[in-house]
C-alpha positions as CSV (number, residue, x, y, z in Angstrom):
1,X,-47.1,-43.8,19.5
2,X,-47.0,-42.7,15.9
3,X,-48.9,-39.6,16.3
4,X,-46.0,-38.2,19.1
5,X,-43.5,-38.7,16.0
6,X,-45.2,-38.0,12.8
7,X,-44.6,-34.3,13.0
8,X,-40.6,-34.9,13.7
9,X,-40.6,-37.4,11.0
10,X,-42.3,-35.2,8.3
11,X,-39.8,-32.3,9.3
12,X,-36.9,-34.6,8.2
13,X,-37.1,-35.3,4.7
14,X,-34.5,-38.2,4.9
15,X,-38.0,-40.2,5.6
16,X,-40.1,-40.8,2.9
17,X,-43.4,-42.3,3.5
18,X,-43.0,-45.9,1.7
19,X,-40.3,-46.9,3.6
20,X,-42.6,-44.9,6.8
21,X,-45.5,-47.1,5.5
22,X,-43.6,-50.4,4.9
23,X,-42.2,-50.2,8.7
24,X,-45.3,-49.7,10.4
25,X,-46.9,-52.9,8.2
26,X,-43.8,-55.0,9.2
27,X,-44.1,-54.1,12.5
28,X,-48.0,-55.1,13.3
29,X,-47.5,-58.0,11.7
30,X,-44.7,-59.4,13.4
31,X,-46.3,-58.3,17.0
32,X,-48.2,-61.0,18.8
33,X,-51.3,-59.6,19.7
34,X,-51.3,-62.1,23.1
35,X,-48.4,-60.1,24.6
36,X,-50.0,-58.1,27.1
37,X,-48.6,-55.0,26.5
38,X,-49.5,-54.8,23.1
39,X,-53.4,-55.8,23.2
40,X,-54.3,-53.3,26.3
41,X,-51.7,-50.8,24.4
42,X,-54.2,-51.5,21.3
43,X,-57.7,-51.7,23.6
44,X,-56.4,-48.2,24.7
45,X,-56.4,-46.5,21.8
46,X,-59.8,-48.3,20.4
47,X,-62.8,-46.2,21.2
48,X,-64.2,-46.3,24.8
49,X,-67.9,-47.2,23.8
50,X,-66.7,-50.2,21.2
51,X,-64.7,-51.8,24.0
52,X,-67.8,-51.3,26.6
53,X,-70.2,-52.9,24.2
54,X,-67.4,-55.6,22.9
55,X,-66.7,-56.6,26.7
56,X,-70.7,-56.5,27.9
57,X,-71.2,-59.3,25.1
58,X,-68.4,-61.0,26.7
59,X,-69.8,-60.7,30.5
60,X,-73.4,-62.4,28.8
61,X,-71.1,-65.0,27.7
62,X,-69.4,-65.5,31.4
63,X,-72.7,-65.2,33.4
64,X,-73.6,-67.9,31.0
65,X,-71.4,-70.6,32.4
66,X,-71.7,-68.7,35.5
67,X,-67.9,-67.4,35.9
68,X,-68.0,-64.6,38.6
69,X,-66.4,-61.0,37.8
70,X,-65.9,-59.5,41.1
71,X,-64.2,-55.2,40.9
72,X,-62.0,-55.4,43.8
73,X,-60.6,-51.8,43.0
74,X,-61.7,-48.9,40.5
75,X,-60.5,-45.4,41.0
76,X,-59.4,-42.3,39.2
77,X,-55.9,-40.4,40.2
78,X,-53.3,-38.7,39.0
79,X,-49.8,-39.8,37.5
80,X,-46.3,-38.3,36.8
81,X,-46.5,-37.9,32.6
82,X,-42.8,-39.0,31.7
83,X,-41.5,-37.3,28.3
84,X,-38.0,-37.8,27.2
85,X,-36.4,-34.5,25.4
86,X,-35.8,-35.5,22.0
87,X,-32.2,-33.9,21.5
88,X,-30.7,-35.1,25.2
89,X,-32.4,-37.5,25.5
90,X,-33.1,-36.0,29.1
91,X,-36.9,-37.6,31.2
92,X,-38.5,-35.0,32.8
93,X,-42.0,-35.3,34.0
94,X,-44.4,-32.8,32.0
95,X,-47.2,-32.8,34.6
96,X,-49.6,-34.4,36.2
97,X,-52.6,-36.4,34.3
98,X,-56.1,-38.1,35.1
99,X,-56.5,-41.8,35.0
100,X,-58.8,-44.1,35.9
101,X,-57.2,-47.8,37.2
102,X,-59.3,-51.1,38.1
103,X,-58.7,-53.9,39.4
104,X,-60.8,-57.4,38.5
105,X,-61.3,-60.8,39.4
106,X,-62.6,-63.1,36.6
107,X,-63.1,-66.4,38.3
108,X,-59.4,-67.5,39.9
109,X,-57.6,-64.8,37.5
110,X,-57.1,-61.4,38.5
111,X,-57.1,-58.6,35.5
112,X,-55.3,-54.8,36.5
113,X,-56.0,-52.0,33.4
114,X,-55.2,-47.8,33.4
115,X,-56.3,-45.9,31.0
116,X,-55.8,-41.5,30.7
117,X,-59.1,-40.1,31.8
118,X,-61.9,-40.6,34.4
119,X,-63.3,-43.6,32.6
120,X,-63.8,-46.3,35.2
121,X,-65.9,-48.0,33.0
122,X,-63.6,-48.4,30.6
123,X,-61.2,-48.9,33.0
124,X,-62.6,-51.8,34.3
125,X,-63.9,-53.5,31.0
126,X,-60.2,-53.2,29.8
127,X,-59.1,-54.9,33.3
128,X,-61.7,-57.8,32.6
129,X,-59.9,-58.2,28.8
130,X,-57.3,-58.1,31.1
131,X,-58.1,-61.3,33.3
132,X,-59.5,-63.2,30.6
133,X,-56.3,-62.9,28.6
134,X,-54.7,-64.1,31.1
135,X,-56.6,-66.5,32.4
136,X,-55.5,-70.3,31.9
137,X,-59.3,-71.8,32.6
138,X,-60.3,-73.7,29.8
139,X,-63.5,-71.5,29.7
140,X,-61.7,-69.0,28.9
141,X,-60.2,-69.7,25.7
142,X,-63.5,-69.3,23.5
143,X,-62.9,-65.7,24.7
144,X,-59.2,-65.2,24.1
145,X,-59.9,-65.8,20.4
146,X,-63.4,-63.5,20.5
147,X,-60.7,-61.1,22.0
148,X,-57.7,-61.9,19.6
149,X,-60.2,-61.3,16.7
150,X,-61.2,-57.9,18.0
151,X,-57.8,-56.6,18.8
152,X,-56.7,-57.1,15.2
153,X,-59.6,-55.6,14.0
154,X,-59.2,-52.6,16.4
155,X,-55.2,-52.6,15.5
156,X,-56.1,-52.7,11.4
157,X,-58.0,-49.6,11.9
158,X,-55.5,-47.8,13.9
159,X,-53.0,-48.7,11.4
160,X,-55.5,-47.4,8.8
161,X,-55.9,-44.4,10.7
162,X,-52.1,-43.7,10.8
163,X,-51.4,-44.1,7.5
164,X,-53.9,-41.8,6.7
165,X,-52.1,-39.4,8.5
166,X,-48.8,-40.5,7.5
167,X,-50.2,-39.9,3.8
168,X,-51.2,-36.1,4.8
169,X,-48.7,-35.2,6.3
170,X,-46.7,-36.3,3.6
171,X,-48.6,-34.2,1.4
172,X,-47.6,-31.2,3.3
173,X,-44.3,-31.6,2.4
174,X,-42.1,-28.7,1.0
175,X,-38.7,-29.6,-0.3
176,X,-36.4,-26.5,-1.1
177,X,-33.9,-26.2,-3.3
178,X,-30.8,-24.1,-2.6
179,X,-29.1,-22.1,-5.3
């Protein structure tokens, strides 16, 4: 989300990057990581193989306490990419683009995830987070909080990661004078 705007924002030089740095802080923390937009938004962006690895620990945990995980759909496709023009404010579609979509069952709770690419592994390891998050079994909740844990973890590096950017780009700055 950041990455779409930092070039716009470093252009205008109303924006300095304190007040930059001190929005994006106050925004992470005031998000609740169980809204489901926000973790799979977060799981997204996280690396594909630390999600695979973070979710097989979790499926040894499951078959544990023997809680089925049945993929009832997993498939790659295409989508409409929606982009809004900045200065009408106008949505156009840019083009077409490749994602992979799956569709779980984690014992009684079904878990839907899409993700840009042909990744149905990922795909379907984000649609188990996906399940389990929602899921209101009681076996579940020792893995809501494994999951809470590694979505703040994954979201503090992102926002690491951003401001890291944030703080180059801001380094590129040229402010002119006119006479």
């Amino acid at each position: 989300m950041l990455r779409a705007t930092a070039g716009v924002m470093a252009r205008n030089t109303s924006f300095s990057l304190k007040l930059i740095l001190e929005n994006i802080k106050r925004m992470t923390s005031n998000q609740a990581f169980t809204d489901q937009s926000v973790y799979l938004s977060i799981l997204t962006a996280t690396p594909a193989q630390e999600v695979k690895y973070f979710v097989e620990a979790l499926l040894a945990r499951l078959s544990a306490v023997q809680v089925a995980v049945q993929v009832i759909n997993s498939r790659t496709g295409l989508a409409m990419l929606p982009f809004t023009d900045s200065v009408k404010g106008i949505t156009f579609h840019l083009g077409e683009t490749l994602l992979a979509e799956a569709h779980v069952r984690v014992g009684d709770q079904a878990g839907y995830a899409a993700c840009l690419g042909r990744d149905l592994e990922q795909a379907i390891a984000l649609a188990i987070v996906d399940a389990l998050m929602q899921s209101k079994a009681a076996t579940a909740k020792a893995e809501q909080r494994a999951i809470l844990d590694f979505v703040a973890t994954a979201a503090q590096q992102q926002q690491a990661e951003e401001m890291a950017l944030l703080e180059k780009i801001e380094a590129t700055r040229v402010e002119l004078e006119t006479f």
